[in-house]
TORKOL-4160 file (C-alpha; in steps of 0.2 Angstrom, whole numbers, padded with zeros to 4 digits, m for minus):
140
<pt num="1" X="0000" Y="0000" Z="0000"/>
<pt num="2" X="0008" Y="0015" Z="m0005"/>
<pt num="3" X="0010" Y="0030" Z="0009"/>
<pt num="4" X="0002" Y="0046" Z="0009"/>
<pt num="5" X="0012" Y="0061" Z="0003"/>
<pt num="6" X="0012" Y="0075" Z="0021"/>
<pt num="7" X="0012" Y="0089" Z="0009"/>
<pt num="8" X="0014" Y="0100" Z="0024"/>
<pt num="9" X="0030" Y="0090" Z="0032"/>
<pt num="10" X="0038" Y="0091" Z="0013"/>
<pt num="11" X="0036" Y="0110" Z="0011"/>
<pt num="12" X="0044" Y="0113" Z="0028"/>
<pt num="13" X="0057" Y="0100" Z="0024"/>
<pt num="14" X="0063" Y="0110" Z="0009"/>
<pt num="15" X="0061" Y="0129" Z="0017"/>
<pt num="16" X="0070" Y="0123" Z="0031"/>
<pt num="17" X="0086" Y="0118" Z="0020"/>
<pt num="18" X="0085" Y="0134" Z="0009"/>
<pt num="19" X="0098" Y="0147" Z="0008"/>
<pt num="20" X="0089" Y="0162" Z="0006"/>
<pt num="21" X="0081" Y="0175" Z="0014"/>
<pt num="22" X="0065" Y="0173" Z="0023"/>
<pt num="23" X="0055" Y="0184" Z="0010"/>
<pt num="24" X="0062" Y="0172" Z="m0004"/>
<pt num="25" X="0057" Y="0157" Z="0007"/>
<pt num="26" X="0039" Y="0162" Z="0010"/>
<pt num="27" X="0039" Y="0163" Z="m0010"/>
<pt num="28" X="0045" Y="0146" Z="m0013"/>
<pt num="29" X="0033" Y="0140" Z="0002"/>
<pt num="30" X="0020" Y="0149" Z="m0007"/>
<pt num="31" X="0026" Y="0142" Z="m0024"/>
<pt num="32" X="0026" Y="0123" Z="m0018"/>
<pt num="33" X="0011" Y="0123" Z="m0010"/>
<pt num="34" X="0002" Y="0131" Z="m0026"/>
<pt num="35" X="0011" Y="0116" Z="m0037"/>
<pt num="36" X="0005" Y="0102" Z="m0025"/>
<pt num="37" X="m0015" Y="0111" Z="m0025"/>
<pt num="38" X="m0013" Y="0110" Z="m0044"/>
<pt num="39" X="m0006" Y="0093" Z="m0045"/>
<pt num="40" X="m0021" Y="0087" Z="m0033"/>
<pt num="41" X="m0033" Y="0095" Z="m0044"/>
<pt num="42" X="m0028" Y="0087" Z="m0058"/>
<pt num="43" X="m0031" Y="0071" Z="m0046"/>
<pt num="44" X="m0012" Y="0066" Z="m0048"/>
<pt num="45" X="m0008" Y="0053" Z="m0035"/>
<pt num="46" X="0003" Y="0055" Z="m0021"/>
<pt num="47" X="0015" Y="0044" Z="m0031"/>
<pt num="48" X="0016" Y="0055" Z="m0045"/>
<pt num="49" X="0015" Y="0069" Z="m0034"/>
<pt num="50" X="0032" Y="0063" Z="m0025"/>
<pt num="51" X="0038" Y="0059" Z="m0040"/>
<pt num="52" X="0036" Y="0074" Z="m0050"/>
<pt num="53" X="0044" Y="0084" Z="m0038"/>
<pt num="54" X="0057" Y="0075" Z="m0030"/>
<pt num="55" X="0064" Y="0075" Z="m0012"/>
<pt num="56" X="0065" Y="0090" Z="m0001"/>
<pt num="57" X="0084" Y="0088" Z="m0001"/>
<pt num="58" X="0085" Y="0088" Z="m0020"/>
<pt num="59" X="0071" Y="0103" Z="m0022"/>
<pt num="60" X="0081" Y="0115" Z="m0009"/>
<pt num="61" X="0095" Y="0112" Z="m0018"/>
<pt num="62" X="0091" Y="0113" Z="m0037"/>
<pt num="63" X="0093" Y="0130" Z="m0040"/>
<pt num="64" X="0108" Y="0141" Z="m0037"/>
<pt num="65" X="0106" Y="0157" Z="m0025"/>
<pt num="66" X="0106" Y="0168" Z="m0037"/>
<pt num="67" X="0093" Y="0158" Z="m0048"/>
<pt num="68" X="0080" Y="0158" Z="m0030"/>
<pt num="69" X="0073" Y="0174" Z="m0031"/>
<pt num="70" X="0067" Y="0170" Z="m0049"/>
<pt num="71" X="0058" Y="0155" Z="m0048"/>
<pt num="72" X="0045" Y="0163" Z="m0036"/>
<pt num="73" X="0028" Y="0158" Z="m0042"/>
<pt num="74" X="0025" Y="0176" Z="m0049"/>
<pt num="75" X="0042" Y="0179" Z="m0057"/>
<pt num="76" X="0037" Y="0161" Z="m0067"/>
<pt num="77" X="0019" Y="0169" Z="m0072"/>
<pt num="78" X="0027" Y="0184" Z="m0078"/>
<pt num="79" X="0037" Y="0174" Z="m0090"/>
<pt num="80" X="0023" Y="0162" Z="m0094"/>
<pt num="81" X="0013" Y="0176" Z="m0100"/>
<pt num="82" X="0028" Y="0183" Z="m0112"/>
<pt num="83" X="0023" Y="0167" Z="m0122"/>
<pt num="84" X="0003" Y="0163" Z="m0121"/>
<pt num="85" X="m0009" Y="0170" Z="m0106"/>
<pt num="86" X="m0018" Y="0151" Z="m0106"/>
<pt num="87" X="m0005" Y="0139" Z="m0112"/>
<pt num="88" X="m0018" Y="0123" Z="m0107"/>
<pt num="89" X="m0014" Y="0107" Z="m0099"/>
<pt num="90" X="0002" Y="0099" Z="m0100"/>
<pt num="91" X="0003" Y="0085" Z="m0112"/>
<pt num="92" X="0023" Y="0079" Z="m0115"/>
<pt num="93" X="0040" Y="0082" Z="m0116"/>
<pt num="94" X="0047" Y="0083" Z="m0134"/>
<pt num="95" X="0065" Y="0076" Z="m0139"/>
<pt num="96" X="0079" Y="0082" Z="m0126"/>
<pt num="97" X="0095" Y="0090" Z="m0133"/>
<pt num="98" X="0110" Y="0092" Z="m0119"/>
<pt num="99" X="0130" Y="0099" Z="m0123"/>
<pt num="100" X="0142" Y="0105" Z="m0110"/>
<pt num="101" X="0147" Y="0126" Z="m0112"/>
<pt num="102" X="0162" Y="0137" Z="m0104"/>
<pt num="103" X="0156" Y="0156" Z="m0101"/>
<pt num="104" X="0170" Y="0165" Z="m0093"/>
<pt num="105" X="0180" Y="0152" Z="m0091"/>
<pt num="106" X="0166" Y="0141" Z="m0083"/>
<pt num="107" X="0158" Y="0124" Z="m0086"/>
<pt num="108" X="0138" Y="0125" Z="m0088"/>
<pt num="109" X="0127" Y="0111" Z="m0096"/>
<pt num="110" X="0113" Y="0115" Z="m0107"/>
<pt num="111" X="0098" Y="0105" Z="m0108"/>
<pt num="112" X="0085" Y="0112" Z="m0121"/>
<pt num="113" X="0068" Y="0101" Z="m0120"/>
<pt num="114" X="0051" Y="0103" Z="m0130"/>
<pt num="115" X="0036" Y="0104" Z="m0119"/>
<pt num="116" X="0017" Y="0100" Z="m0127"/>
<pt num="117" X="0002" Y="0109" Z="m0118"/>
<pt num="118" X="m0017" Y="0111" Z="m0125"/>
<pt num="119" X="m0015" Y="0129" Z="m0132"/>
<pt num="120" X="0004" Y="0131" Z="m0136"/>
<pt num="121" X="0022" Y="0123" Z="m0137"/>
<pt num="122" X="0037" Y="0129" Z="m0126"/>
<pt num="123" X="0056" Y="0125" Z="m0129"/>
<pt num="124" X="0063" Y="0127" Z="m0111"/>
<pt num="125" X="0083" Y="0131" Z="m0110"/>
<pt num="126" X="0091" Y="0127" Z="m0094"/>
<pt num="127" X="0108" Y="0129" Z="m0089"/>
<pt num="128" X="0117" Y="0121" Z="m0074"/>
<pt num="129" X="0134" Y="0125" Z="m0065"/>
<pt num="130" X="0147" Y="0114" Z="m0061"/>
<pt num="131" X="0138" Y="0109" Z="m0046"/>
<pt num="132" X="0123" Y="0104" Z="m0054"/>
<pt num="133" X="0111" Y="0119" Z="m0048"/>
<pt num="134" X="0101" Y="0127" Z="m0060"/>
<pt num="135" X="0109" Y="0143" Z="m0067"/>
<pt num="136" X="0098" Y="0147" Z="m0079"/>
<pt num="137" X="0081" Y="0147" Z="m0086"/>
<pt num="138" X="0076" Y="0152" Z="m0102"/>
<pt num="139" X="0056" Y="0149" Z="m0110"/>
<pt num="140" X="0052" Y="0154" Z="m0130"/>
């Protein structure tokens, strides 16, 4: 029998292990809880609720510091909006295309993937230091 996701217990596990100011923790707080609401309205198990979003551990420490402040749920809506106001439900991810780039004598990877949703396509371009944190996102 599979155990129930504490959405609660998760959300504090991963603000507790942020970096970042209390402002930018109450975002991401915000930010988790409103992906979890979604996913439950979407009547996503909690398997593929765990699943989609990973361990507190490995959320907490996906992005870079600098990254932080803009992946607050309204810093994402802004740049959602840039490309389509209702971009529908997700369907799939497209082909996934990765290489290693040096900036300024550093070593980032680049992954650019294809997403499908009801009323538009995006190519998402994501960029990860040498320690694997997001350093970059990019939508078109």
């Amino acid at each position: 029998m599979n155990e129930r996701f504490d959405e609660k217990q998760y959300v504090q596990q991963v603000v507790k292990m942020l970096k970042c100011s209390k402002e930018q923790k109450e975002e991401i707080r915000r930010q988790l809880e409103a992906d979890i609401r979604d996913a439950r309205e979407r009547n996503e198990s909690d398997a593929e609720i765990k699943q989609s979003l990973g361990s507190p551990v490995a959320m907490a420490e996906i992005a870079t510091s600098e990254m932080q402040p803009y992946l607050t749920e309204e810093k994402m809506e802004e740049a959602k909006k840039t490309i389509g106001d209702d971009w529908g439900t997700f369907r799939n991810f497209g082909k996934t295309y990765m290489t290693e780039i040096r900036q300024n004598g550093q070593s980032f990877a680049m992954v650019q993937m294809n997403a499908s949703y009801d009323n538009v396509s995006v190519t998402y371009t994501l960029t990860f230091d040498a320690e694997m944190k997001l350093a970059g996102i990019y939508m078109k």
